[in-house]
Backbone as CSV, one residue per row, in Angstrom:
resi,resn,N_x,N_y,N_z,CA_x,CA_y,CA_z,C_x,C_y,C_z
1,UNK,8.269,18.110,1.464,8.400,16.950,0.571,9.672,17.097,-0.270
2,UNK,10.308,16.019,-0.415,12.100,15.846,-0.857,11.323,15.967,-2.124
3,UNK,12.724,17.007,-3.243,12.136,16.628,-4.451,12.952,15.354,-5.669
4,UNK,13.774,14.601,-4.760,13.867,13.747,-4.892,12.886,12.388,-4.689
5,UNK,12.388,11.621,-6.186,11.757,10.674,-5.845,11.631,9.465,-5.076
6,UNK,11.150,8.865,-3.924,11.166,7.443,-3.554,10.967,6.338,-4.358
7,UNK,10.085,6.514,-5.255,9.724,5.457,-6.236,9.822,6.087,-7.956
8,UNK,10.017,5.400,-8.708,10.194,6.032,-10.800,9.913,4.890,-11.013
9,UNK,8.776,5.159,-12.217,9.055,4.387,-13.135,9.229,4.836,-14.520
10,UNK,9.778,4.573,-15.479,9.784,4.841,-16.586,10.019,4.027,-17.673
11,UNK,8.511,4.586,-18.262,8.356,3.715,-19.808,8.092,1.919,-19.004
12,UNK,7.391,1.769,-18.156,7.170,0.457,-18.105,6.309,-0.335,-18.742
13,UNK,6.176,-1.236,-19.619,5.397,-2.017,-20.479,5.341,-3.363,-20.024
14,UNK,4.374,-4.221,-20.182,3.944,-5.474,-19.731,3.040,-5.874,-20.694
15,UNK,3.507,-7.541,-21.035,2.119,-8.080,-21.899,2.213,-9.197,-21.289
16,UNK,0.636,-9.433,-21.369,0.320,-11.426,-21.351,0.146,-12.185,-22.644
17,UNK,1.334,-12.476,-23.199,1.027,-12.682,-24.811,0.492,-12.025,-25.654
18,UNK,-0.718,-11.810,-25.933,-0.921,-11.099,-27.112,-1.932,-9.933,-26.112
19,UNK,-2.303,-9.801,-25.157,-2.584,-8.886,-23.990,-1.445,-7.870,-23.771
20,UNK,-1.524,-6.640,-23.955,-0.722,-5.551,-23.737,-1.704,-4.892,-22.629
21,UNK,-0.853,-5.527,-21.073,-1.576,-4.422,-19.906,-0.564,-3.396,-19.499
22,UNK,0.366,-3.259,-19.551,0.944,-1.549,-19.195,1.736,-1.434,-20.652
23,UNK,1.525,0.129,-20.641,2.512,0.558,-22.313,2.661,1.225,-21.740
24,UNK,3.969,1.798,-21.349,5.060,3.183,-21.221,4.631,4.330,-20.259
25,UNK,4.169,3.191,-19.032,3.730,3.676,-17.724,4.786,4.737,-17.224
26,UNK,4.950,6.030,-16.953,6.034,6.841,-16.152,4.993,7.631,-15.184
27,UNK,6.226,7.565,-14.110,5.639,8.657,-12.716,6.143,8.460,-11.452
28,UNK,6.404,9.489,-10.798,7.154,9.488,-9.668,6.517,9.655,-8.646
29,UNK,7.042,9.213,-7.161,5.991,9.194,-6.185,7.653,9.411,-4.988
30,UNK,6.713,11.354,-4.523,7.481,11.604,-3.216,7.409,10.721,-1.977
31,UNK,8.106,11.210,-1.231,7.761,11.119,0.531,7.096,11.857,0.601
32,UNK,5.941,11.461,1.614,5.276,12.562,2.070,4.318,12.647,1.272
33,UNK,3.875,11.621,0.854,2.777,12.035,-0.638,1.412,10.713,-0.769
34,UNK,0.498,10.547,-0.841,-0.297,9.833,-1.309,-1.461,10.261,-2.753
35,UNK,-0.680,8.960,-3.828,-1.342,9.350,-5.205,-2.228,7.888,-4.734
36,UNK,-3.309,8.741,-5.948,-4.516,8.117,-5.582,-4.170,7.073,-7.070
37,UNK,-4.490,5.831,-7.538,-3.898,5.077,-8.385,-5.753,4.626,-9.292
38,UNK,-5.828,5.056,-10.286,-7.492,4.848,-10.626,-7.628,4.354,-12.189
39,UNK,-8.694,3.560,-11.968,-8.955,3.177,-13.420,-10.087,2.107,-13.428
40,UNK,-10.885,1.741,-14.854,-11.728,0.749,-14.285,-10.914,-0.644,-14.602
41,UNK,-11.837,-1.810,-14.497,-11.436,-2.840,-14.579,-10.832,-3.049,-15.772
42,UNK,-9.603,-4.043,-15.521,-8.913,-3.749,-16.996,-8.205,-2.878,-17.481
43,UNK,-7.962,-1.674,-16.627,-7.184,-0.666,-16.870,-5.920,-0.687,-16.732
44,UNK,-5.518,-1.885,-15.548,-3.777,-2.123,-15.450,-3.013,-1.944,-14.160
45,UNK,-4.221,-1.535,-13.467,-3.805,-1.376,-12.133,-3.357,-2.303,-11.442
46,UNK,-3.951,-3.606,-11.972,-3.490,-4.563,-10.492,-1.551,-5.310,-11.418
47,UNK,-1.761,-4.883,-12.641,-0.690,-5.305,-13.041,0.487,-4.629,-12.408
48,UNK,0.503,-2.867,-12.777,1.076,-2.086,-12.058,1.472,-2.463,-10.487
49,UNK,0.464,-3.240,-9.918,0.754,-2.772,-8.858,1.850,-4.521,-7.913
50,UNK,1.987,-5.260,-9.119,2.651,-6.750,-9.161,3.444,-6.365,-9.915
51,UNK,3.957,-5.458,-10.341,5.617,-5.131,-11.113,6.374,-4.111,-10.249
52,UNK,5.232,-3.648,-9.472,6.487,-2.482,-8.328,6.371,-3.517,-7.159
53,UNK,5.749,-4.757,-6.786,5.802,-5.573,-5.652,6.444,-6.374,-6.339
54,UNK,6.974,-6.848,-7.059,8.032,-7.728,-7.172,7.310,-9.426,-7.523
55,UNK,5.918,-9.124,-7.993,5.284,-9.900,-8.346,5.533,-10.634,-10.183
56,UNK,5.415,-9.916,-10.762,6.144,-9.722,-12.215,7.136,-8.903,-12.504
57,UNK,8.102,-9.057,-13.391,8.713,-8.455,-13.842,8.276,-7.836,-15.036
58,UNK,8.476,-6.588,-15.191,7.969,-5.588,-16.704,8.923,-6.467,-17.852
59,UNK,8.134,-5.963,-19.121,9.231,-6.976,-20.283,9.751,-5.629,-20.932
60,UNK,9.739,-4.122,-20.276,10.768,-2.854,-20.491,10.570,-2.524,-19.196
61,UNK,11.371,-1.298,-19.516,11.337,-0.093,-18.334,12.103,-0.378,-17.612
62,UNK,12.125,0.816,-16.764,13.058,0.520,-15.546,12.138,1.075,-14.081
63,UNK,12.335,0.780,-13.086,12.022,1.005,-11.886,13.641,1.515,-11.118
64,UNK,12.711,2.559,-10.686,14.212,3.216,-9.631,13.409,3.316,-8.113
65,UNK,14.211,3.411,-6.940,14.036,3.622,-5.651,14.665,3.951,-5.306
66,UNK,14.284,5.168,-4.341,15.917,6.328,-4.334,16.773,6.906,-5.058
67,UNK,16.253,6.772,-6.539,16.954,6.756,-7.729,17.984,5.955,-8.228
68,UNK,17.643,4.867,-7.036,18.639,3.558,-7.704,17.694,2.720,-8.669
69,UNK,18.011,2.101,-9.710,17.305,1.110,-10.571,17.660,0.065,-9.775
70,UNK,16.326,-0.790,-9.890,16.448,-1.959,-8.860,15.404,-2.996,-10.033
71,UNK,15.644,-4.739,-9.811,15.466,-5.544,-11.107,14.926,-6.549,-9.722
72,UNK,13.566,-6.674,-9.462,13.357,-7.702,-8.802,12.851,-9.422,-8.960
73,UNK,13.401,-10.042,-8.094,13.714,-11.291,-8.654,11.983,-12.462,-7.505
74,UNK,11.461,-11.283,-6.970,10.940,-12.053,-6.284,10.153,-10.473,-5.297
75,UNK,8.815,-11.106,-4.708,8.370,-9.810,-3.876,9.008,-9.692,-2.533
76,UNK,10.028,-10.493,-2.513,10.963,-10.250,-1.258,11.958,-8.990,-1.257
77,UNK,12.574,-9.455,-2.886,13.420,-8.085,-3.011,12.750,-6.495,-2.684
78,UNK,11.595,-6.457,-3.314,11.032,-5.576,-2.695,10.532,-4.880,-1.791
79,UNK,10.634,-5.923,-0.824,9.799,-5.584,0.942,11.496,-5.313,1.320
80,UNK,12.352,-5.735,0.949,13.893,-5.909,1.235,14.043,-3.887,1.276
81,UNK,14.214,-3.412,0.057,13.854,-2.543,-0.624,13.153,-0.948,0.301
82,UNK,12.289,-2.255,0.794,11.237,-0.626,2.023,10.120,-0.368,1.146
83,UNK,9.351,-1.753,-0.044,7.725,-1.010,-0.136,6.910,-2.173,-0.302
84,UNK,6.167,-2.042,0.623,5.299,-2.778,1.819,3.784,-3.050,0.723
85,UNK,2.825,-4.006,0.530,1.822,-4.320,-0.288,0.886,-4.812,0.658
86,UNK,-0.164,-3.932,0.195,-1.416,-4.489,1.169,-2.751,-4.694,-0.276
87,UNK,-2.953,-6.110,0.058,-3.936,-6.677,-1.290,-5.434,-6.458,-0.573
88,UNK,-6.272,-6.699,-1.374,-7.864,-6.729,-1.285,-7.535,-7.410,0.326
89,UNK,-7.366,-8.744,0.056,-7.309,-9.615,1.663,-6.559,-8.858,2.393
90,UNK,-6.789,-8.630,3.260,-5.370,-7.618,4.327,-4.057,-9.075,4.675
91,UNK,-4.581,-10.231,4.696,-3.846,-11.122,4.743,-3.161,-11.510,6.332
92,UNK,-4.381,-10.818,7.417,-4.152,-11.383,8.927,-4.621,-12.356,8.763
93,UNK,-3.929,-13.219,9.753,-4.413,-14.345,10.461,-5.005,-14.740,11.483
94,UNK,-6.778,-14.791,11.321,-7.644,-14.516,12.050,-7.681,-14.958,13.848
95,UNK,-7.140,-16.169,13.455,-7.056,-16.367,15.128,-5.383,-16.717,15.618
96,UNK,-4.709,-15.308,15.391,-3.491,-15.210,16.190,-3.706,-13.883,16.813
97,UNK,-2.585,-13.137,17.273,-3.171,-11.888,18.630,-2.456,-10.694,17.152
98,UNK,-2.967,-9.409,17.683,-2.637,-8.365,17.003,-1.387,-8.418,16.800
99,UNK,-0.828,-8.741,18.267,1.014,-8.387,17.983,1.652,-9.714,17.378
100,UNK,1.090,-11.107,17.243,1.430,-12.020,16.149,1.164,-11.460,14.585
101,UNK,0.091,-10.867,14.606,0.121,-10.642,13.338,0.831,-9.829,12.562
102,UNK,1.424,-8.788,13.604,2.258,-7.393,13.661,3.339,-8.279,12.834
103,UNK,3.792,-9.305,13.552,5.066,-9.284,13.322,5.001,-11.130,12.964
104,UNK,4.076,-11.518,12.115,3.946,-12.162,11.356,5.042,-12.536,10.165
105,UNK,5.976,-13.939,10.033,6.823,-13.842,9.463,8.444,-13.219,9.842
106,UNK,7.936,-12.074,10.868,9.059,-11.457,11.340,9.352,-11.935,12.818
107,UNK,8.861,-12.816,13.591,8.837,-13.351,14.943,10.270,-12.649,15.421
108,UNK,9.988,-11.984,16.962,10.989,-12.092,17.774,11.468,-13.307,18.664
109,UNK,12.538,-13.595,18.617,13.039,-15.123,19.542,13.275,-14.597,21.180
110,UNK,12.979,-15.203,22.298,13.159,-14.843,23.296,15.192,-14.571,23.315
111,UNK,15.598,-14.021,24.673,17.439,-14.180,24.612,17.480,-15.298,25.309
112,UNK,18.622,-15.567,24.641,19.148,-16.584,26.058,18.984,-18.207,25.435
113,UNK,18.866,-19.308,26.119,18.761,-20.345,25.673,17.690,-20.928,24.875
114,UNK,16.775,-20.007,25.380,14.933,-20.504,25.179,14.831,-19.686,23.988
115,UNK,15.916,-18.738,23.176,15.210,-18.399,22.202,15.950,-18.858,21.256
116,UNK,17.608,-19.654,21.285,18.118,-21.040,20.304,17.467,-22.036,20.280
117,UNK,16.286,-22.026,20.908,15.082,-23.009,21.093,14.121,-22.972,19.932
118,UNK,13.911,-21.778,20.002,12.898,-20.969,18.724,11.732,-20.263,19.272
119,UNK,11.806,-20.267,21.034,10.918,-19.937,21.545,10.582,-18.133,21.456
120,UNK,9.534,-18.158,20.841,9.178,-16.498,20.602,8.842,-15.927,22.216
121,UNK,9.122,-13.939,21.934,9.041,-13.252,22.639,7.678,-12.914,22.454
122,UNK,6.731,-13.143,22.940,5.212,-13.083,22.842,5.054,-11.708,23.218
123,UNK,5.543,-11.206,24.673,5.587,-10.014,25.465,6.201,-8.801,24.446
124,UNK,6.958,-9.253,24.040,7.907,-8.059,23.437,6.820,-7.698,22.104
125,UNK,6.714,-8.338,21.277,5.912,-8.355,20.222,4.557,-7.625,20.101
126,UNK,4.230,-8.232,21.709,2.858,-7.242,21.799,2.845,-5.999,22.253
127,UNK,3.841,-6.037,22.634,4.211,-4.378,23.429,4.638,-3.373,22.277
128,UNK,5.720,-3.608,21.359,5.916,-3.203,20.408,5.354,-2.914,19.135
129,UNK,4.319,-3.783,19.297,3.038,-4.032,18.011,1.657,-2.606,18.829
130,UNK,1.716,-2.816,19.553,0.581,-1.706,20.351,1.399,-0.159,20.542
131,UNK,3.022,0.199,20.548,3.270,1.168,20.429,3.252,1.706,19.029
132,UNK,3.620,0.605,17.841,3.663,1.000,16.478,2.308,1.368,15.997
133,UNK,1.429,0.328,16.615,-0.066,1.224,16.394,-0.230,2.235,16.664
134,UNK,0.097,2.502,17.278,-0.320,3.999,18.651,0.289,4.903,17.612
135,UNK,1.472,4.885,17.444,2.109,5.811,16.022,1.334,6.506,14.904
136,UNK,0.437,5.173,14.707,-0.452,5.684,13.265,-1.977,5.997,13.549
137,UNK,-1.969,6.353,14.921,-3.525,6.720,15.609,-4.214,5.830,15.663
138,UNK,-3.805,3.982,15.776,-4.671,2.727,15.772,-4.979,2.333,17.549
139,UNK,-6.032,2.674,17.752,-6.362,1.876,18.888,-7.421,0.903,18.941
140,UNK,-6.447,-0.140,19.849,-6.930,-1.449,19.666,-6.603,-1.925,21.351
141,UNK,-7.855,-2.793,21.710,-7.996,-3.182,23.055,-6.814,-3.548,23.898
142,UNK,-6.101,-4.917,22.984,-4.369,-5.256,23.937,-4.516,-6.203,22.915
143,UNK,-2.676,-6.361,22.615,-1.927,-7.003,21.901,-2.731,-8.567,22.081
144,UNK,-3.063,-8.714,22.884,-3.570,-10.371,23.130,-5.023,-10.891,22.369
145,UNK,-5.353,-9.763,22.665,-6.787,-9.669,21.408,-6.432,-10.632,20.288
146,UNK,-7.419,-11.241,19.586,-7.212,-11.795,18.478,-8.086,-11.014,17.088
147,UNK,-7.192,-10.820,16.185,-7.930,-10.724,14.980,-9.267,-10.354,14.459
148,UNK,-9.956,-11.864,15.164,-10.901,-12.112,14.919,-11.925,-11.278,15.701
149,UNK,-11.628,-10.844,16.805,-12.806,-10.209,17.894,-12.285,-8.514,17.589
150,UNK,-11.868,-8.289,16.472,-11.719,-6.784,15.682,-13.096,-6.557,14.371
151,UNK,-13.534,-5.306,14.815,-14.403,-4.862,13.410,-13.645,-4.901,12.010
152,UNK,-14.382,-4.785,10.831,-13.620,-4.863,9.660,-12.754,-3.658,9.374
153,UNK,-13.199,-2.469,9.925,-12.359,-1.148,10.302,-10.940,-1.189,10.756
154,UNK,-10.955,-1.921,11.777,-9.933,-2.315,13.168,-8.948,-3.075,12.527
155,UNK,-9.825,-4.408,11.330,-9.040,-5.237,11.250,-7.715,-4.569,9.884
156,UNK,-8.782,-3.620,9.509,-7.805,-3.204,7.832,-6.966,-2.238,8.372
157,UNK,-7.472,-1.450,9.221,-6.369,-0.716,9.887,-4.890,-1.109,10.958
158,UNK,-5.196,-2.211,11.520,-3.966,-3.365,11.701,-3.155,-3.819,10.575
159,UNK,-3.866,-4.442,9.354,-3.037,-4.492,8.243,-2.306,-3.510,7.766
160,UNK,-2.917,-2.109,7.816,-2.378,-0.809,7.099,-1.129,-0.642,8.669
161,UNK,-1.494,-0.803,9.646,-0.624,-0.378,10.785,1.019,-0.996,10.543
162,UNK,0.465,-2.661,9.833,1.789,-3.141,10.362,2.705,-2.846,8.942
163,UNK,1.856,-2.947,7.400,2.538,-2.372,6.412,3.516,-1.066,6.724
164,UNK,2.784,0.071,7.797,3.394,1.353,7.814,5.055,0.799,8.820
165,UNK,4.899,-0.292,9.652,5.990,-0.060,10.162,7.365,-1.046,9.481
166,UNK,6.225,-2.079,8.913,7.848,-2.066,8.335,8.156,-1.261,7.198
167,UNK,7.293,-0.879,6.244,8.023,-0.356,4.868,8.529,1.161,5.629
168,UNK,9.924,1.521,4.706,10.850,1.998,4.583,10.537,3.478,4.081
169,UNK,9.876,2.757,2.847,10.069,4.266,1.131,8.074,3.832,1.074
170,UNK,7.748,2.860,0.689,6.399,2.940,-0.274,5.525,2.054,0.207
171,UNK,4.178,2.352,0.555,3.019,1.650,0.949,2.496,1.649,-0.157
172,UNK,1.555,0.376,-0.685,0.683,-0.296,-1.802,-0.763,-0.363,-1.365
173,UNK,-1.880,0.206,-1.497,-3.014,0.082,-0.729,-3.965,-0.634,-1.966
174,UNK,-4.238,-1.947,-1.759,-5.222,-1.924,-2.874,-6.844,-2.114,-2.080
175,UNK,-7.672,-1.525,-2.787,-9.085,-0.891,-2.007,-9.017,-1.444,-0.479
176,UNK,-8.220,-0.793,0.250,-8.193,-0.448,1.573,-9.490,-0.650,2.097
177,UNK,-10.140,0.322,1.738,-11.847,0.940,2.289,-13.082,-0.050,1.588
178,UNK,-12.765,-1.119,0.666,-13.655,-1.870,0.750,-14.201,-2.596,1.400
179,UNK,-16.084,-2.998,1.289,-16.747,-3.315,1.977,-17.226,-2.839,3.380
180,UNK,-16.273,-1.742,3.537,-16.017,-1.009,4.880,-17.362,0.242,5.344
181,UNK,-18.268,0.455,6.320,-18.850,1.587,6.559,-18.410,2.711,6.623
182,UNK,-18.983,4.140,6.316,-18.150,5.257,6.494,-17.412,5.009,7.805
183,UNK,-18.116,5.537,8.848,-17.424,5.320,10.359,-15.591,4.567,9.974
184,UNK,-16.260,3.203,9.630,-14.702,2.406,9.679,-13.513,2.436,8.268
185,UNK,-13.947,2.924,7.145,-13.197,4.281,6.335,-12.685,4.542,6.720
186,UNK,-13.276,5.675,7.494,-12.154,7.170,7.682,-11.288,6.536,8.845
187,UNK,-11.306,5.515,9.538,-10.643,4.763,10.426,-9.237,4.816,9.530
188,UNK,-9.533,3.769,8.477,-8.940,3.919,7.283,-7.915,4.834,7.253
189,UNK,-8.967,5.833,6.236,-8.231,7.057,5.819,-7.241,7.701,7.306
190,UNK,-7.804,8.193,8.153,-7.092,8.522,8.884,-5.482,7.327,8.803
191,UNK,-5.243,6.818,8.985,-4.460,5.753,9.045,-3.131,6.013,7.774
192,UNK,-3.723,6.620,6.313,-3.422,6.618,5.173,-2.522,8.206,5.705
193,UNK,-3.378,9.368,6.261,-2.649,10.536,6.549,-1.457,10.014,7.675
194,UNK,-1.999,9.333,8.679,-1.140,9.221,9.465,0.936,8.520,9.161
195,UNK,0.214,7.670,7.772,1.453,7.168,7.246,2.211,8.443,6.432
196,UNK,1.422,9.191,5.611,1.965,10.311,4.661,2.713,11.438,5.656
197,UNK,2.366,11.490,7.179,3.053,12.631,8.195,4.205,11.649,8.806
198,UNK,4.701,10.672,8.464,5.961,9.362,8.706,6.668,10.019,7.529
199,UNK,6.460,10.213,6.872,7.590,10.412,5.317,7.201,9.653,4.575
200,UNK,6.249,8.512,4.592,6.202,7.433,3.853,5.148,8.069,2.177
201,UNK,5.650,7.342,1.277,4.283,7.376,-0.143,3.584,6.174,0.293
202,UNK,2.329,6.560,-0.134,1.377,6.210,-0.176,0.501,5.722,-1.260
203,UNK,0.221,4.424,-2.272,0.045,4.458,-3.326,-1.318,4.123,-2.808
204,UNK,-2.339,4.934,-3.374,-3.913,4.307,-2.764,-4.941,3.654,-4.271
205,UNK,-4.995,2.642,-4.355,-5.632,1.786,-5.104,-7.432,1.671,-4.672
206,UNK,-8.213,2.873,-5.178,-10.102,2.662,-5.302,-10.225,2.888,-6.134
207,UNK,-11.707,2.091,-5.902,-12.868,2.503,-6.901,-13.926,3.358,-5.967
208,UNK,-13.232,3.779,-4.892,-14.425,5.023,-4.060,-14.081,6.027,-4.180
209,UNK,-14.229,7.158,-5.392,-13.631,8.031,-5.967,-13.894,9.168,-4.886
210,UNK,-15.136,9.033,-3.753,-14.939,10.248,-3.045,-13.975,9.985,-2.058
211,UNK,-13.426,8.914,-1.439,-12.129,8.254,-0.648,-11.153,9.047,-1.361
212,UNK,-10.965,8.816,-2.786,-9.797,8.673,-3.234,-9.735,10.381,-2.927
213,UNK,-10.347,11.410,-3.571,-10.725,13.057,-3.553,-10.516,13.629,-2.168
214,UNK,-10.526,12.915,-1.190,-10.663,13.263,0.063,-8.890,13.439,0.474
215,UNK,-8.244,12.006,0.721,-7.015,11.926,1.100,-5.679,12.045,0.244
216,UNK,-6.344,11.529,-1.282,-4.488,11.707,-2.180,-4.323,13.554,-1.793
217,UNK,-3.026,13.610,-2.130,-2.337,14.893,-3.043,-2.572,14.815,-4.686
218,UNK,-2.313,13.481,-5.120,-2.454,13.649,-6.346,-2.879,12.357,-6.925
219,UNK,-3.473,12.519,-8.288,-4.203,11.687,-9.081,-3.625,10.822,-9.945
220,UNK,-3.379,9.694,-10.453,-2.673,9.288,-11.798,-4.093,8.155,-12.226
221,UNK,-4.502,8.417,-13.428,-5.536,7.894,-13.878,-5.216,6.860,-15.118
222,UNK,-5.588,5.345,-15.060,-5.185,4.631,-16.384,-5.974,4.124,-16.649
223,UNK,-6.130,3.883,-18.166,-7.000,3.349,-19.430,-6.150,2.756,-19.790
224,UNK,-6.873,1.497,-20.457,-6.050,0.452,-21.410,-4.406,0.431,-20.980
225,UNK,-4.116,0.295,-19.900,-2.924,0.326,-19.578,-2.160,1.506,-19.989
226,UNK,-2.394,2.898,-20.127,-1.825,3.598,-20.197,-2.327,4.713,-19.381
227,UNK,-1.184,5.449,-18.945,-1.426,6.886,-18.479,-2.340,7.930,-18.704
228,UNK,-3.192,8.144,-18.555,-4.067,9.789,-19.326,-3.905,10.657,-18.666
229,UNK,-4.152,10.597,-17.545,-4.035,12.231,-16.566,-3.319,11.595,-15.636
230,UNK,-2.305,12.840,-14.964,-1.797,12.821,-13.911,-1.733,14.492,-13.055
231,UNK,-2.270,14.196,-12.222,-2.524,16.155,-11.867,-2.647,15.938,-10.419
232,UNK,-2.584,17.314,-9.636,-2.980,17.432,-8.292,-4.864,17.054,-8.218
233,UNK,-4.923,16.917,-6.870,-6.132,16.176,-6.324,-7.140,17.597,-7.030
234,UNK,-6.563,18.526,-6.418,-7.887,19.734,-6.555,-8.271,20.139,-8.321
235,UNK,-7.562,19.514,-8.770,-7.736,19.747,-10.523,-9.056,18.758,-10.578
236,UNK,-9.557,18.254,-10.029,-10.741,16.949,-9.608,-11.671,17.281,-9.613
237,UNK,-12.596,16.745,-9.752,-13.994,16.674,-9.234,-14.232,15.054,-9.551
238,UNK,-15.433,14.953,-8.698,-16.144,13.383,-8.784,-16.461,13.317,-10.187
239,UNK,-16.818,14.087,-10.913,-17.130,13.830,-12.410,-16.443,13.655,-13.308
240,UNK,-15.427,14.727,-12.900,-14.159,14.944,-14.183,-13.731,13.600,-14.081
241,UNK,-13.279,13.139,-12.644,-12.255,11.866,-12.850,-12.906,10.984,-13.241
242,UNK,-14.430,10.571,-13.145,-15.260,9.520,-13.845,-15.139,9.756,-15.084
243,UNK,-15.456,10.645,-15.612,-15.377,10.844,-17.271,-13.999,10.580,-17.902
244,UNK,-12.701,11.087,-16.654,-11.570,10.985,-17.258,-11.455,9.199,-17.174
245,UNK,-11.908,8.294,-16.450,-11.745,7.079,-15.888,-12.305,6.223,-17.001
246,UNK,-13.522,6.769,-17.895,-14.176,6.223,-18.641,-14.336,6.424,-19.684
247,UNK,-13.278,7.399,-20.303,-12.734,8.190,-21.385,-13.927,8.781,-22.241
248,UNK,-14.886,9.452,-21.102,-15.710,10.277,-21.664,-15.416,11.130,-21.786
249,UNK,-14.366,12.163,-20.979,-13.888,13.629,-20.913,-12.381,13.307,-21.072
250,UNK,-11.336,14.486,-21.404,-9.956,14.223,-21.635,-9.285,14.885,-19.976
């Protein structure tokens, strides 16, 4: 792991008028790394996690990537950037094929005349969408499959598949593993290691604290929009981090 950071923030603050959800958020996130991102409702997480996607802008701080400071104007700049956001919805589109969804927004055009046409490479897409899976240990029947005839396992792990290939520097996981059975979890999780052995960070957003104990390296825990603990995974237990989560324990 570079000990140069992919992602900084420092001192980031955010209010909604008279709502103060992040105060003087700092922390760095390697390659090669998945922090587990925790707190209860109201804690600031989902704000946090719409000021490094390019969803809001912080009203301080700075954000660096690569140790460049970067000021985004939109969540484009950010996918621009190399860090990829996966929300509660995985956000497929149920009845198009795996490799449409792969490359959803990103369409390949056939060569030649038929693709100044606008006519997409259907073939290419699916071929390429089923090797990028294959990358992150996703198997899935054939590119032609639709969406829809995938388990909820299958289907979050396609979302997590196609986040891993395009982002660059930083994956955004927000509860990945919800609603999900163990079995189709660790589908999941596996999926989460498979991105962290790419070089990629990994920001993992639960409330399934034994998920979270299982796969981060490390912990960053927030209350009232602020920081309290930040430590390696094994400094943990299921209790400590509840108590630390619910500011029963320090």
């Amino acid at each position: 792991m570079s000990n140069a950071p992919l992602l900084e923030l420092r001192s980031i603050s955010k209010s909604y008028g008279s709502v103060q959800a992040l105060t003087d958020v700092s922390f760095k996130a390697h390659a090669g790394e998945v922090i587990g991102l925790v707190g209860d409702n109201g804690a600031g997480k989902s704000t946090l996690i719409k000021v490094i996607s390019g969803v809001h802008a912080p009203d301080s701080g700075d954000l660096l990537v690569n140790g460049e400071a970067r000021h985004w104007k939109s969540p484009h700049d950010s996918m621009a950037a190399g860090i990829e956001t996966l929300y509660q919805d995985s956000g497929l589109a149920p009845h198009l094929t795996i490799g449409a969804n792969i490359f959803l927004g990103r369409e390949l055009v056939r060569s030649g005349p038929l693709g100044k046409l606008g006519f997409l490479d259907q073939r290419r897409m699916e071929r390429q969408a089923l090797e990028e899976l294959d990358k992150v240990g996703i198997s899935v029947p054939a590119g032609r499959k639709t969406v829809s005839d995938l388990s909820g396992g299958q289907r979050q792990a396609v979302a997590i598949g196609r986040a891993v290939m395009w982002a660059k520097n930083v994956i955004i996981l927000d509860e990945p593993t919800n609603h999900l059975g163990a079995r189709q979890s660790q589908e999941v999780l596996n999926v989460i290691r498979a991105a962290r052995e790419q070089g990629l960070c990994v920001l993992f957003i639960s409330h399934t604290l034994p998920h979270v104990l299982e796969v981060c390296d490390r912990i960053v825990v927030l209350r009232l929009g602020s920081i309290v603990r930040d430590d390696p995974t094994d400094q943990y237990t299921v209790e400590s981090l509840l108590g630390t989560i619910t500011g029963l324990t320090k």
